[in-house]
VMD Tcl script that builds the backbone (N, CA, C; Angstrom):
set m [mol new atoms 426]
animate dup $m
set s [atomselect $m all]
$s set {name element resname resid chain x y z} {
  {N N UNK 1 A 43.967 53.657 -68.245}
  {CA C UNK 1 A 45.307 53.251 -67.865}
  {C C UNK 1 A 45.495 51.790 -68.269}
  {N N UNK 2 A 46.820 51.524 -68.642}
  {CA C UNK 2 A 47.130 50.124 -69.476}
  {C C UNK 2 A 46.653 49.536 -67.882}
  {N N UNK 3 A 46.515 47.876 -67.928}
  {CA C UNK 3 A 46.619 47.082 -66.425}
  {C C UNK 3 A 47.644 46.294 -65.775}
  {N N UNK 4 A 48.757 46.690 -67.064}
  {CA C UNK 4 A 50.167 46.076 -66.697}
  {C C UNK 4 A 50.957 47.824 -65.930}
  {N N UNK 5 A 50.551 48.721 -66.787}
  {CA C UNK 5 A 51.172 49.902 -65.914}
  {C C UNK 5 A 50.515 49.802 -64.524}
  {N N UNK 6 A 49.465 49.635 -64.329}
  {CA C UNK 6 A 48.570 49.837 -62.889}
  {C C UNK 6 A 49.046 49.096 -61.716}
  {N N UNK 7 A 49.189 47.627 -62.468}
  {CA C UNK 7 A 49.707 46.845 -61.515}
  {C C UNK 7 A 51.282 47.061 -61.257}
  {N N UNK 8 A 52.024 47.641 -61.574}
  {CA C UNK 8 A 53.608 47.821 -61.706}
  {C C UNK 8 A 53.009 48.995 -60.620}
  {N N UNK 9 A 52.363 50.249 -60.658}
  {CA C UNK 9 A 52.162 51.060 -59.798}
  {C C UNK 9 A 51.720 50.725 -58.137}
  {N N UNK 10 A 50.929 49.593 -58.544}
  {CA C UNK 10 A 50.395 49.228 -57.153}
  {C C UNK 10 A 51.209 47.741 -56.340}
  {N N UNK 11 A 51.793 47.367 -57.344}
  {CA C UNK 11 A 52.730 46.653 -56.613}
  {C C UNK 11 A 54.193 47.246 -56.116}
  {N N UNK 12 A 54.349 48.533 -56.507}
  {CA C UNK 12 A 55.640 49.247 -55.899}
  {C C UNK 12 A 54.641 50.392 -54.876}
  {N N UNK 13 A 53.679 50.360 -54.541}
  {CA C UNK 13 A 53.183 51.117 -53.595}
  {C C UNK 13 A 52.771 50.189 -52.344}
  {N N UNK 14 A 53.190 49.045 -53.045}
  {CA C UNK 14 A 52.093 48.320 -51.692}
  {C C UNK 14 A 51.001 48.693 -51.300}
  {N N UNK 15 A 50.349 47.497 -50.163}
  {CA C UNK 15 A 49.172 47.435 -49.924}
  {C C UNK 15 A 49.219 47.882 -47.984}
  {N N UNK 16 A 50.069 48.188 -47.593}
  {CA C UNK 16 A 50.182 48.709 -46.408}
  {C C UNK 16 A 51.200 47.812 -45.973}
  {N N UNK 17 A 51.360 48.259 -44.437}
  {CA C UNK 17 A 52.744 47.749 -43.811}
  {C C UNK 17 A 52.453 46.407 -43.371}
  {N N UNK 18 A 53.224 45.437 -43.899}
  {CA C UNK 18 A 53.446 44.101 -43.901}
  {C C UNK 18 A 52.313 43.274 -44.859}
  {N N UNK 19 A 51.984 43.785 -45.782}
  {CA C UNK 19 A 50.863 43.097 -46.467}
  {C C UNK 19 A 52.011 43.172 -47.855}
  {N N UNK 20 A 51.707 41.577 -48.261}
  {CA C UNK 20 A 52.411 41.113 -49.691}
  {C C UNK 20 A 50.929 41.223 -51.052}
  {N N UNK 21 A 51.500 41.770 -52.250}
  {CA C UNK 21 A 50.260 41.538 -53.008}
  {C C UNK 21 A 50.765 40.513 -54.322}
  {N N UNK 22 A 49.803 39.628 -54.083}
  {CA C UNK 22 A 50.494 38.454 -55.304}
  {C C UNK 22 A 49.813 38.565 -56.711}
  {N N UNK 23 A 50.416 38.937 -57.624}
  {CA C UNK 23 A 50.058 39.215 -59.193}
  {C C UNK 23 A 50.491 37.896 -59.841}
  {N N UNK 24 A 49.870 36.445 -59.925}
  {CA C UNK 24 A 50.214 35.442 -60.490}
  {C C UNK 24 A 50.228 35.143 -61.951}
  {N N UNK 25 A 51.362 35.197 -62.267}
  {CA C UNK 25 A 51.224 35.326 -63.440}
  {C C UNK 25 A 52.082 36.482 -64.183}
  {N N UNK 26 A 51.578 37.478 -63.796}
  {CA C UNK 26 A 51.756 39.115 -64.492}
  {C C UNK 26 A 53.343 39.764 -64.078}
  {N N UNK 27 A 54.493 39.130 -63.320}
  {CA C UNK 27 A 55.390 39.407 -62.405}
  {C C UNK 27 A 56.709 38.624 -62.865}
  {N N UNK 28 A 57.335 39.684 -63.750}
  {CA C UNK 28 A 58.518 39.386 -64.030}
  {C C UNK 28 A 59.781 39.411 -63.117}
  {N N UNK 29 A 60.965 39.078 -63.585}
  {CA C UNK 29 A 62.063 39.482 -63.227}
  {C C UNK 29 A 62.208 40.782 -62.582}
  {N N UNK 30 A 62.414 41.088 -61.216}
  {CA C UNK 30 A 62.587 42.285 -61.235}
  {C C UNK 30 A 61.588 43.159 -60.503}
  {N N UNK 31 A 60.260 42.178 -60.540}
  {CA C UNK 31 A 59.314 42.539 -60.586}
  {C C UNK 31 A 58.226 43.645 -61.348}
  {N N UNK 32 A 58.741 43.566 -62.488}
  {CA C UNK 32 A 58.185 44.413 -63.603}
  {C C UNK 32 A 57.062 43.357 -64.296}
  {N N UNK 33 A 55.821 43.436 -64.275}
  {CA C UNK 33 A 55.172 42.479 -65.076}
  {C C UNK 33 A 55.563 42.863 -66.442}
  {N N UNK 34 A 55.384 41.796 -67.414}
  {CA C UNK 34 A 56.417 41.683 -68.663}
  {C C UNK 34 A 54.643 40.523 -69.248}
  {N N UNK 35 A 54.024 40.294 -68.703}
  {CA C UNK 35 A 53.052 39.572 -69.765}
  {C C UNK 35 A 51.872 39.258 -68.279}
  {N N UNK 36 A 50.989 38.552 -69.541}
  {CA C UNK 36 A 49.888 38.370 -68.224}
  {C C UNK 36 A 49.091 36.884 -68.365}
  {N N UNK 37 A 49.482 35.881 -69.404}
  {CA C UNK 37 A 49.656 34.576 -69.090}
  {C C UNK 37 A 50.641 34.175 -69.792}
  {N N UNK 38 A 51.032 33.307 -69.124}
  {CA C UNK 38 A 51.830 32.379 -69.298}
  {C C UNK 38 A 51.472 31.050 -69.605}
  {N N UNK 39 A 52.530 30.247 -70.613}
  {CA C UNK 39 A 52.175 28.861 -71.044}
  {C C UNK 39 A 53.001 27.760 -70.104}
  {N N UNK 40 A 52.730 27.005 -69.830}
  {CA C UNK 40 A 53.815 25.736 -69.385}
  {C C UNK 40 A 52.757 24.562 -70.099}
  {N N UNK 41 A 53.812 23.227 -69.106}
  {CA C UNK 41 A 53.701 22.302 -70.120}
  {C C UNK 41 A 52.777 22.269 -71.105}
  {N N UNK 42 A 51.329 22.192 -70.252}
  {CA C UNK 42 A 50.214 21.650 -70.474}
  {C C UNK 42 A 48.923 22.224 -70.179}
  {N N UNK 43 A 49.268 23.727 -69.852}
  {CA C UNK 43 A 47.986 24.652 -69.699}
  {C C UNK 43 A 48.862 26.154 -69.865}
  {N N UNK 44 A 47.571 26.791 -69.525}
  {CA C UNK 44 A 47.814 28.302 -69.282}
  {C C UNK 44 A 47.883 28.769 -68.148}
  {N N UNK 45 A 48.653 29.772 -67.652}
  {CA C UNK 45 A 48.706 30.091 -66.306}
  {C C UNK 45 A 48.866 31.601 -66.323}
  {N N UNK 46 A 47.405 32.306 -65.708}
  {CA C UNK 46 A 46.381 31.921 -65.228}
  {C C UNK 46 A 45.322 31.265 -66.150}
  {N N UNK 47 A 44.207 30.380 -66.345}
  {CA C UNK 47 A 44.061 29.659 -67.325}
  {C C UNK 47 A 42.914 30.877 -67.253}
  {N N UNK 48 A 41.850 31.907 -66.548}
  {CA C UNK 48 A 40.933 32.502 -66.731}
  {C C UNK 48 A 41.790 34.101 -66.068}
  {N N UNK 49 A 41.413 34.953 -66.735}
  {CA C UNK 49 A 42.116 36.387 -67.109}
  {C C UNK 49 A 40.723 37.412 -67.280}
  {N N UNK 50 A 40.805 38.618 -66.216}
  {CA C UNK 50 A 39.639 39.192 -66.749}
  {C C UNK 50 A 39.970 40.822 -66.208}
  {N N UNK 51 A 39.456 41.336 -68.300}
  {CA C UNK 51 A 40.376 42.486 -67.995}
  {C C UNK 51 A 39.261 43.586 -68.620}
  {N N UNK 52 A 39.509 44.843 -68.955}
  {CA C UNK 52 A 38.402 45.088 -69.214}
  {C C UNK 52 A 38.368 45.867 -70.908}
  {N N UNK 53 A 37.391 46.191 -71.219}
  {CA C UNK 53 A 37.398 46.779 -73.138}
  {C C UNK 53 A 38.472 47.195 -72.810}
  {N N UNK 54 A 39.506 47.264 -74.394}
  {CA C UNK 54 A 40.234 48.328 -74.695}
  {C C UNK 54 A 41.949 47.789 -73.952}
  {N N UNK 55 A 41.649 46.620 -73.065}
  {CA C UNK 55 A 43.189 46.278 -72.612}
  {C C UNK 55 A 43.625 45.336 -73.691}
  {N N UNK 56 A 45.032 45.186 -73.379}
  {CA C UNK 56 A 45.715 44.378 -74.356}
  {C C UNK 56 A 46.216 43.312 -73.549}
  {N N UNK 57 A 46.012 42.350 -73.594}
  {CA C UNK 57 A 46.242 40.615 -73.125}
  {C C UNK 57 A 47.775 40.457 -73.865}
  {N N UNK 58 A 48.848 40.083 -72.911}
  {CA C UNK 58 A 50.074 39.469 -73.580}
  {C C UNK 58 A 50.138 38.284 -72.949}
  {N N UNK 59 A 50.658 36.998 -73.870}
  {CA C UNK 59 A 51.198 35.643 -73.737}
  {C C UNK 59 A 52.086 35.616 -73.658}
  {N N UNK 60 A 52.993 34.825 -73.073}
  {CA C UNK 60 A 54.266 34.185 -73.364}
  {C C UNK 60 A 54.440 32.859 -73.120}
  {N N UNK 61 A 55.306 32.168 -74.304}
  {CA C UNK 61 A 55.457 30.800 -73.597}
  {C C UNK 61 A 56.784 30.466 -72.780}
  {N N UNK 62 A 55.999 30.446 -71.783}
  {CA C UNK 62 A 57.132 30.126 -70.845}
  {C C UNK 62 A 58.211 28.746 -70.066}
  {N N UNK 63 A 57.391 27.959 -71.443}
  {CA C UNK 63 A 57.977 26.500 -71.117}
  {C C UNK 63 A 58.522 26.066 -72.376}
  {N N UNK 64 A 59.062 24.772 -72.684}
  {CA C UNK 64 A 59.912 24.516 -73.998}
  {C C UNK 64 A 59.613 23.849 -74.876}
  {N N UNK 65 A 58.047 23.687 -74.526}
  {CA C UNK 65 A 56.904 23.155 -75.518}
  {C C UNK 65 A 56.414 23.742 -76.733}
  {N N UNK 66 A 56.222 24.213 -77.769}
  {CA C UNK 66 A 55.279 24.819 -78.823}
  {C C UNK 66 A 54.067 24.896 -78.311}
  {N N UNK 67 A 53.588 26.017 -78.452}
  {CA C UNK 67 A 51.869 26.252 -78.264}
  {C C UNK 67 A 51.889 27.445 -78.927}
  {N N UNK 68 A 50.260 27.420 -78.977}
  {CA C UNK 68 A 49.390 28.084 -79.602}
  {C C UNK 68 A 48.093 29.048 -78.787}
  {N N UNK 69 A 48.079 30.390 -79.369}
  {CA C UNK 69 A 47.042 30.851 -78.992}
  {C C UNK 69 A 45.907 31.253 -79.787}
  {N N UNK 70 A 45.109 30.577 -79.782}
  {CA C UNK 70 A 43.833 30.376 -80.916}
  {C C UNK 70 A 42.625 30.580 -80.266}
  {N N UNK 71 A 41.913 31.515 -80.720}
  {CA C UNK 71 A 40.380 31.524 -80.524}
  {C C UNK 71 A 39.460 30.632 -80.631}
  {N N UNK 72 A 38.566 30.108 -79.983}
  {CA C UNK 72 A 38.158 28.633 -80.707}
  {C C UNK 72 A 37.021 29.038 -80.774}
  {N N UNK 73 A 36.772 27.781 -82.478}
  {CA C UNK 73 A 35.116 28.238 -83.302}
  {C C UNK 73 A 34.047 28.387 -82.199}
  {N N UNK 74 A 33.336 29.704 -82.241}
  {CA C UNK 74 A 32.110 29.518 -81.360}
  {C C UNK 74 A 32.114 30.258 -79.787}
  {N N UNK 75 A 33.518 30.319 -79.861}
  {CA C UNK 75 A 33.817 30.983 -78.303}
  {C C UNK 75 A 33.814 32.261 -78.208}
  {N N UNK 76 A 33.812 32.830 -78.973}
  {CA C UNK 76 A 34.261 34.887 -78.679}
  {C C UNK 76 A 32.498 35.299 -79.156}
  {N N UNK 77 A 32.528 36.509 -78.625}
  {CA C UNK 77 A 31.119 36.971 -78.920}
  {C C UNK 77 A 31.238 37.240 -80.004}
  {N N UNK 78 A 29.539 37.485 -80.947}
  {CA C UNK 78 A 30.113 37.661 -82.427}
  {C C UNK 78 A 30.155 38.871 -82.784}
  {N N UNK 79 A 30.721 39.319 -82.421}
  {CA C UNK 79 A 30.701 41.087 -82.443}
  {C C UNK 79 A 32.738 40.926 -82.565}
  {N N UNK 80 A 32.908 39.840 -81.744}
  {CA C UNK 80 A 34.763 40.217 -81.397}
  {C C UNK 80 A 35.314 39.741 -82.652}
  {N N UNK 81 A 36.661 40.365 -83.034}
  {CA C UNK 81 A 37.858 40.060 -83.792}
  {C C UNK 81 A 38.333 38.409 -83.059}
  {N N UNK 82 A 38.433 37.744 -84.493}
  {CA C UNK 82 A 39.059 36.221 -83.960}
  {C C UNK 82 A 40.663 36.558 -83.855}
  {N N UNK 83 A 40.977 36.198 -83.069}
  {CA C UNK 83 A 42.451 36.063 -82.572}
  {C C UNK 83 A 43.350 34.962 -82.943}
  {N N UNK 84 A 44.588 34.677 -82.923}
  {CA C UNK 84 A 45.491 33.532 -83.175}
  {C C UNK 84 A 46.954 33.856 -82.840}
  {N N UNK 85 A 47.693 33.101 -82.710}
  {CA C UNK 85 A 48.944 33.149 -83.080}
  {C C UNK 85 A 49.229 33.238 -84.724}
  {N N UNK 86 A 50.116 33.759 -85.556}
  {CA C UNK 86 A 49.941 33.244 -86.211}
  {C C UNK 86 A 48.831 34.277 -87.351}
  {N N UNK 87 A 48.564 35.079 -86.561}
  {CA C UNK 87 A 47.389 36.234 -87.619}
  {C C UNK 87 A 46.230 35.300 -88.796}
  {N N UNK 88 A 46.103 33.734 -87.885}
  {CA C UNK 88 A 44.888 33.192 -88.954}
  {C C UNK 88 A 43.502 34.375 -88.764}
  {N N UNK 89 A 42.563 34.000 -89.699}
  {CA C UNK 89 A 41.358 34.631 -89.937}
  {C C UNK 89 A 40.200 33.996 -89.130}
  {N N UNK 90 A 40.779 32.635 -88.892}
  {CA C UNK 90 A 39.466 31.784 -88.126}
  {C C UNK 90 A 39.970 30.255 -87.502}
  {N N UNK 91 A 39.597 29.917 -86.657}
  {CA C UNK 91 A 40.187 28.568 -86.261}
  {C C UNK 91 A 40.138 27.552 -87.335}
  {N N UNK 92 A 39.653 27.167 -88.425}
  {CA C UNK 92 A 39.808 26.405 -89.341}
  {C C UNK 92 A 41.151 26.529 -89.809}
  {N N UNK 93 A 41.473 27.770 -90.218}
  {CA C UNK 93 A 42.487 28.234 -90.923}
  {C C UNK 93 A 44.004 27.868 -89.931}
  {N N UNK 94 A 43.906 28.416 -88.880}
  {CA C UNK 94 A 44.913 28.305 -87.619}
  {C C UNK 94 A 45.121 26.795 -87.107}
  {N N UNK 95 A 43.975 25.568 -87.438}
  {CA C UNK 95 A 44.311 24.116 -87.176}
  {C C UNK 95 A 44.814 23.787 -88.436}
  {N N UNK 96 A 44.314 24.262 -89.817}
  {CA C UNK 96 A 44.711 23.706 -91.118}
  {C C UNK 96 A 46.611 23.922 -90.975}
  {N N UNK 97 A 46.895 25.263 -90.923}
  {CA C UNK 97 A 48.265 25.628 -90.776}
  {C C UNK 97 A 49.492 25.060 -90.010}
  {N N UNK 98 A 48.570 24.746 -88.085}
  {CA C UNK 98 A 49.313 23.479 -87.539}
  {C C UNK 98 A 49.490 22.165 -88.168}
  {N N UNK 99 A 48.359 21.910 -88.691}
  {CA C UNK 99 A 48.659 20.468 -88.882}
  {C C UNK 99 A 49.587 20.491 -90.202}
  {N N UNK 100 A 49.819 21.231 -90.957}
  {CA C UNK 100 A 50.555 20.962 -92.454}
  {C C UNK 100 A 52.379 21.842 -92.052}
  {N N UNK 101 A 52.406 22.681 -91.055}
  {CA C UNK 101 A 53.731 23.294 -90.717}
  {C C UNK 101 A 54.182 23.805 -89.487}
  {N N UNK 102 A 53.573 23.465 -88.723}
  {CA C UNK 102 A 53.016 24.071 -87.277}
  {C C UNK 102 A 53.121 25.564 -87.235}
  {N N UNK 103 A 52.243 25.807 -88.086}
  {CA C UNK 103 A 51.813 27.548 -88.134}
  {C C UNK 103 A 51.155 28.448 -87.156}
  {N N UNK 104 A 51.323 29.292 -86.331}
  {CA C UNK 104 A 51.158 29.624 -85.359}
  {C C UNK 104 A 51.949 29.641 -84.128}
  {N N UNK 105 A 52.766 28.728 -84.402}
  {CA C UNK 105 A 53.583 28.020 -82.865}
  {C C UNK 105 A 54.241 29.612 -82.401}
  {N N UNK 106 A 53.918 29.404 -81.568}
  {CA C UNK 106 A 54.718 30.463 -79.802}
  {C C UNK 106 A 56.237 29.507 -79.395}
  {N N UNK 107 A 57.461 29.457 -79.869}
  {CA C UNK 107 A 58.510 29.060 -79.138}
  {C C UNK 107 A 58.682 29.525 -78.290}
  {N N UNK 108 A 59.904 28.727 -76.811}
  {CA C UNK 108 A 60.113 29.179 -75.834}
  {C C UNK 108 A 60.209 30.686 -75.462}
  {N N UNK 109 A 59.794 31.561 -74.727}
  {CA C UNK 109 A 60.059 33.275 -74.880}
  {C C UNK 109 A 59.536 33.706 -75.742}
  {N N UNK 110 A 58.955 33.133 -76.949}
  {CA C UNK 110 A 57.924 34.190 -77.625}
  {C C UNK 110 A 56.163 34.405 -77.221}
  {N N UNK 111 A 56.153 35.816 -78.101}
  {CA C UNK 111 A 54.473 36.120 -76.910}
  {C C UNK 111 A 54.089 36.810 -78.359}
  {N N UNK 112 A 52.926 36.345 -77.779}
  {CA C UNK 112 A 51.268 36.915 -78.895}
  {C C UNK 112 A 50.497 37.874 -77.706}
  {N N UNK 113 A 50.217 38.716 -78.523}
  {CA C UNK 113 A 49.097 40.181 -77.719}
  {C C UNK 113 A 47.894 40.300 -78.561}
  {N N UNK 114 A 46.670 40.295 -78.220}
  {CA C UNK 114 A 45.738 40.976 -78.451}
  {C C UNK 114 A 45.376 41.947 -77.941}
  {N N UNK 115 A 44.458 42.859 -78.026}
  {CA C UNK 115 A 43.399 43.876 -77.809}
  {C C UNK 115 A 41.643 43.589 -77.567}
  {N N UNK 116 A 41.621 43.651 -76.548}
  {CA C UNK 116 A 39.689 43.585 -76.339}
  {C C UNK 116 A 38.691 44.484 -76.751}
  {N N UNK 117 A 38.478 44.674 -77.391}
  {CA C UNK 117 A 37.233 45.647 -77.737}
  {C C UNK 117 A 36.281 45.318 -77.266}
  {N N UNK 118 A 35.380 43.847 -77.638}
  {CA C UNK 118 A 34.362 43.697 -76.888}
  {C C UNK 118 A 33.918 42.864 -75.822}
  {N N UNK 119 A 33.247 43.065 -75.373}
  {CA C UNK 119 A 32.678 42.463 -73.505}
  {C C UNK 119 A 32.645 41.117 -73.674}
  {N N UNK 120 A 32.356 40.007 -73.109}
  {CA C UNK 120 A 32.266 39.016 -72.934}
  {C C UNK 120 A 33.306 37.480 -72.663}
  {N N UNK 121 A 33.034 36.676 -72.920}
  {CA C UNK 121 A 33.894 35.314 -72.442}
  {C C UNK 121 A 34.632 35.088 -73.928}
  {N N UNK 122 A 36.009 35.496 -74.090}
  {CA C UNK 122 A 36.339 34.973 -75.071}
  {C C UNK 122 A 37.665 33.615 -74.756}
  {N N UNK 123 A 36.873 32.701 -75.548}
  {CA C UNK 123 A 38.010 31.522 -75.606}
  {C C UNK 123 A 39.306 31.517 -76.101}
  {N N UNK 124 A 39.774 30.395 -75.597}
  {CA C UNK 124 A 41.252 30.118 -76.634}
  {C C UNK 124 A 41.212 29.291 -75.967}
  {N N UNK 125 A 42.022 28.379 -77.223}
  {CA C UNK 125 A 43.272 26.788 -76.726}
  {C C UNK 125 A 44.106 26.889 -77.874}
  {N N UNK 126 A 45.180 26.124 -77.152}
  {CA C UNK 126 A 46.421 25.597 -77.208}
  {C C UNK 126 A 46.248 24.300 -78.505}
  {N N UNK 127 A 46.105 24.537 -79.444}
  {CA C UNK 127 A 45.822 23.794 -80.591}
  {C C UNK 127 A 46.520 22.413 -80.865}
  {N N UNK 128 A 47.696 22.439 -80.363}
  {CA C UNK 128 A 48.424 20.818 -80.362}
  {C C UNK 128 A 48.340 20.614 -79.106}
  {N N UNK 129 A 47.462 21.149 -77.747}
  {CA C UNK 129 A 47.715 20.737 -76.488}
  {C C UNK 129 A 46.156 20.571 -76.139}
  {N N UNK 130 A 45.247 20.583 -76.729}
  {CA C UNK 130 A 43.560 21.011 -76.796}
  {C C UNK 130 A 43.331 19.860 -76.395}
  {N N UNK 131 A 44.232 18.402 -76.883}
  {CA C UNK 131 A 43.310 17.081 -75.961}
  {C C UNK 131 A 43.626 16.842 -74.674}
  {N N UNK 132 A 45.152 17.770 -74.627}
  {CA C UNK 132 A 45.367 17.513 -73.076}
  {C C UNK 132 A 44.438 18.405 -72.253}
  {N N UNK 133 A 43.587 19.781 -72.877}
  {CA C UNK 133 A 42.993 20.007 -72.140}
  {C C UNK 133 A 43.267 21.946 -71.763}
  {N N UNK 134 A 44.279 21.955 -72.699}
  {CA C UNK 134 A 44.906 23.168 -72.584}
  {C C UNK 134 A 43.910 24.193 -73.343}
  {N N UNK 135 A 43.173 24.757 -72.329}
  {CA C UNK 135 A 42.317 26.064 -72.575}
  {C C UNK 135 A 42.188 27.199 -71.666}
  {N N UNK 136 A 41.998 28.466 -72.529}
  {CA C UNK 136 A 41.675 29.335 -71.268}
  {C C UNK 136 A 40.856 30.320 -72.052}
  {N N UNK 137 A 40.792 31.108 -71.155}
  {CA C UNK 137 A 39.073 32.170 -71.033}
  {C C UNK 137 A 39.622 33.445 -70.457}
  {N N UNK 138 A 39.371 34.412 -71.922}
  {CA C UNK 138 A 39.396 36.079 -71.352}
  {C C UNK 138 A 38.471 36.744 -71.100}
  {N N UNK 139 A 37.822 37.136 -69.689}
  {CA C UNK 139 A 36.922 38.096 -69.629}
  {C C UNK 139 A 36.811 39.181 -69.798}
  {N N UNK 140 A 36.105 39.526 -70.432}
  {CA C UNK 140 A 36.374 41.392 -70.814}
  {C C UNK 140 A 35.175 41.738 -70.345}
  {N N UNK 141 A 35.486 43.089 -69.495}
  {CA C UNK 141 A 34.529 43.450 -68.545}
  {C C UNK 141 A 34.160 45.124 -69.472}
  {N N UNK 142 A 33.445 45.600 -69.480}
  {CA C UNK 142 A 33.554 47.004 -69.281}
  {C C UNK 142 A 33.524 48.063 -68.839}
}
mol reanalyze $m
mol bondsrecalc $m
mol representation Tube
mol addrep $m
């Protein structure tokens, strides 16, 4: 089962009488989750996400900044597909592209999705926001 359908199921079933369940992050308008991090100024929110093989991770930026979602050299197991905004091949490629056109950029309301195949801690940062500190971490469980 997707984990955006699951949670749409279990947040319209509730958790019993008078119990609230908080999905931070994942909880749109409406209450339909519509993504499962979010960008603002200067980080990711939730900045650590842990989902398991086979789910699909959606971004959005939800602030009026440019960012980026980039795998960074060294961080994904080496078994995983490198990720980006931007469909680079490798973080070299995905910083070369920012710095010469800002290639990759996520504008306000736009979202990047991946897919997990394999287990472990995979990275990302925010490539023009990386000195402020802007990183986060997908766990993929299986």
């Amino acid at each position: 089962m997707h984990r955006r359908r699951f949670l749409r199921r279990v947040g319209a079933a509730g958790i019993g009488t008078g119990s609230t369940v908080a999905l931070a992050g994942c909880t749109g308008v409406g209450g339909e989750p519509d993504y499962d991090v979010g960008m603002v100024a200067s980080a990711y929110r939730p900045a650590e996400l842990t989902v398991s093989v086979g789910d699909t991770v959606v971004w959005e930026n939800t602030s009026a900044r440019a960012h980026t979602v980039t795998a960074t050299a060294g961080g994904i197991p080496d078994e995983a597909e490198f990720f980006a905004s931007g469909g680079f091949d490798d973080y070299a490629a995905a910083e070369a592209a920012w710095q010469s056109d800002f290639g990759g950029r996520l504008e306000s309301g736009d979202r990047f999705e991946h897919t997990f195949t394999v287990p472990g801690a995979h990275e990302y940062v925010c490539i023009p926001h990386r000195e402020g500190g802007m990183y986060g971490t997908v766990l993929v469980e299986e």
